[in-house]
C-alpha positions as CSV (number, residue, x, y, z in Angstrom):
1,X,-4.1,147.3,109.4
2,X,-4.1,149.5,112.4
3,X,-5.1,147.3,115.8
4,X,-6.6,149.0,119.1
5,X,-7.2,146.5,121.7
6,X,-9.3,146.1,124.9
7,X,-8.2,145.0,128.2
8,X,-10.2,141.6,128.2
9,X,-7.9,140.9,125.2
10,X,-5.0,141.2,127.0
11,X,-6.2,139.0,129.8
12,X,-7.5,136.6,127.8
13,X,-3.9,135.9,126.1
14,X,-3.2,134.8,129.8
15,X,-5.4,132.9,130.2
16,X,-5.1,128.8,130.2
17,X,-5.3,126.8,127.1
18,X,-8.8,126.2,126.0
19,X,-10.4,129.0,127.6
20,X,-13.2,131.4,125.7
21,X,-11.0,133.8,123.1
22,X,-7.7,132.4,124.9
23,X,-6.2,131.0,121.5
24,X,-7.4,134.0,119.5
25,X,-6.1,136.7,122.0
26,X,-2.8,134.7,121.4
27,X,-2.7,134.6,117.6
28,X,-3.7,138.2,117.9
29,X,-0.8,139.2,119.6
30,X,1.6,137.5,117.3
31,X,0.2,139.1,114.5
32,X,0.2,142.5,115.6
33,X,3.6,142.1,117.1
34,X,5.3,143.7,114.6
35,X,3.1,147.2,114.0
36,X,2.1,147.1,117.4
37,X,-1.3,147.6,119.0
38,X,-3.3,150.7,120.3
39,X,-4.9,151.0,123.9
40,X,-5.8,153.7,125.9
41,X,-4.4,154.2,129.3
42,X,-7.0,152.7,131.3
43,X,-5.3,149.5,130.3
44,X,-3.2,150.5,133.1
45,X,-5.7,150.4,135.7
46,X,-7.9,147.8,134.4
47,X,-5.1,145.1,133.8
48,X,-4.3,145.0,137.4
49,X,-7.5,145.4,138.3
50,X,-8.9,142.7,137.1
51,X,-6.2,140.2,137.8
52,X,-6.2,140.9,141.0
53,X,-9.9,140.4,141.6
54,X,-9.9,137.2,139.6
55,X,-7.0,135.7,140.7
56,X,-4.3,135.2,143.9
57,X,-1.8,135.8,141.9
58,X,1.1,138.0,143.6
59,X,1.1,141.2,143.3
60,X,4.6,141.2,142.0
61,X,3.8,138.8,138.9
62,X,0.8,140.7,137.9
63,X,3.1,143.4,137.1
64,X,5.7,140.8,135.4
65,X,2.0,139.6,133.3
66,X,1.2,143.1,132.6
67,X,4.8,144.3,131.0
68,X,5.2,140.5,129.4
69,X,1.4,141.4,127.5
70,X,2.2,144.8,126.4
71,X,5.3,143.3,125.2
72,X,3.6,140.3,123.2
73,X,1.2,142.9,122.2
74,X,4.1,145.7,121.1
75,X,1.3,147.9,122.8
76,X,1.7,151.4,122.4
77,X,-0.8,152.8,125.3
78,X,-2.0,156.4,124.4
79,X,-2.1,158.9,127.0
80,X,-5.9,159.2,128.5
81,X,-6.5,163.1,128.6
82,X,-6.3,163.6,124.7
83,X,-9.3,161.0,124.0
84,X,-11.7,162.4,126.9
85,X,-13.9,164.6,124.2
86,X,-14.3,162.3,121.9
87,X,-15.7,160.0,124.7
88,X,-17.9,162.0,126.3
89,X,-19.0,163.2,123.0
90,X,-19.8,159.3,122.1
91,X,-21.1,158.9,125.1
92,X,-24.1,161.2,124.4
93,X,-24.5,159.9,120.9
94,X,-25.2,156.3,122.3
95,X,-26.9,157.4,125.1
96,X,-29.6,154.9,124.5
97,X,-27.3,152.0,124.1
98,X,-24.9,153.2,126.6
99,X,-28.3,153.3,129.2
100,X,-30.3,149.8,127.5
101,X,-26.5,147.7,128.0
102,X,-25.4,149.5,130.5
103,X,-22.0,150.6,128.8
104,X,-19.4,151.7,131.0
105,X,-17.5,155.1,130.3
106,X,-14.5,153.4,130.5
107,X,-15.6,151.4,127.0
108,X,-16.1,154.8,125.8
109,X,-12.9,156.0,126.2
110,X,-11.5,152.8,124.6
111,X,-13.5,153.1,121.6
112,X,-12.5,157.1,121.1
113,X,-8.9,156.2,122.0
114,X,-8.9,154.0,119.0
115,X,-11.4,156.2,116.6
116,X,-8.6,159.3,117.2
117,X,-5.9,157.2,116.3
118,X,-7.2,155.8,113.5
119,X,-7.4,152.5,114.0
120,X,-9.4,149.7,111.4
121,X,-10.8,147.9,114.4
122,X,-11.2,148.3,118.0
123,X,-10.9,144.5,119.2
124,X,-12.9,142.7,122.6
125,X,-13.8,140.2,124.1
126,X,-16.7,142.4,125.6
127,X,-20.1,140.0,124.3
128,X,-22.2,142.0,127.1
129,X,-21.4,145.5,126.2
130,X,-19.2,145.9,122.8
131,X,-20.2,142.8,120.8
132,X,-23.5,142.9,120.6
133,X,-25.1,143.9,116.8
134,X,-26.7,147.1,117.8
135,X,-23.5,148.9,119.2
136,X,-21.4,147.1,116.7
137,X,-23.9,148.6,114.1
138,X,-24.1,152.0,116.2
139,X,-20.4,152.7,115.8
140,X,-19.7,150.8,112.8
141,X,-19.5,154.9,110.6
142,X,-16.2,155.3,113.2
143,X,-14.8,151.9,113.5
144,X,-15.2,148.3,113.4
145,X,-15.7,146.3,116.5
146,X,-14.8,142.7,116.5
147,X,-14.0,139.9,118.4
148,X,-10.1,138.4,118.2
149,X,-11.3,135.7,116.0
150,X,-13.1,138.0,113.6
151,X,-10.0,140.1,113.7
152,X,-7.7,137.6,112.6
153,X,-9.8,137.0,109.2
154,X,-9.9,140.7,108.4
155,X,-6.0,140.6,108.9
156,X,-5.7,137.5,106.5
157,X,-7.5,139.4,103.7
């Protein structure tokens, strides 16, 4: 099964023991490990970004966090131009959703990264945006959206 990934999966792999998807962005990672994961590029900017607006860590060691996750991950980040199309294009086909949850772009270009590469599931730990019913059920004719846990159990079948 093909894997795409969001950012908050990656982030929460680092996260401590116990915390909300922690142990399921973990187990994720070790199965994927050996076909790899999808992301898109913004994983670049978004990894940092967000570690270093939730945390103190060095700058230095985010860097060390972000090549030791793509490595647990065996991520292979697709370039960003290629996908912008099919974003856009999504973008005004969930307009409603995208405007009622307040979507970001970015999500869009995460979810056509993985449609164009043909992934089974796009997987997040997005429950304000991505996991909820309506845009799981909106993009569901493209891809699956799922959480790590729900992941893992399609992997197992």
């Amino acid at each position: 099964m093909k894997v795409a990934v969001d950012t908050g999966v990656l982030i929460a792999s680092l996260k401590r023991k116990g915390e909300k998807f922690h142990e399921d962005s973990v187990r994720l990672a070790e199965a994927v490990r050996g076909e790899g994961a999808v992301a898109s590029a913004l994983v670049l900017v978004e990894f940092p970004g967000a570690l270093a607006a939730s945390t103190t860590m060095p700058i230095e060691k985010i860097y060390v966090a972000e090549a030791t996750v793509q490595k647990e991950f065996n991520l292979q980040i697709m370039p960003f131009h290629p996908y912008v199309e099919r974003a856009v294009s999504l973008m005004f086909e969930l307009r409603d959703l995208k405007r009622r949850f307040k979507v970001e772009a970015a999500d869009f270009h995460h979810l056509a990264t993985a449609i164009e590469e043909e992934c089974s599931v796009f997987v997040t730990v997005d429950e304000r945006h991505l996991l909820r019913n309506e845009v799981k059920e909106a993009v569901k004719h493209y891809i699956e959206v799922c959480s790590p846990k729900e992941a893992l159990r399609k992997m197992q079948m």
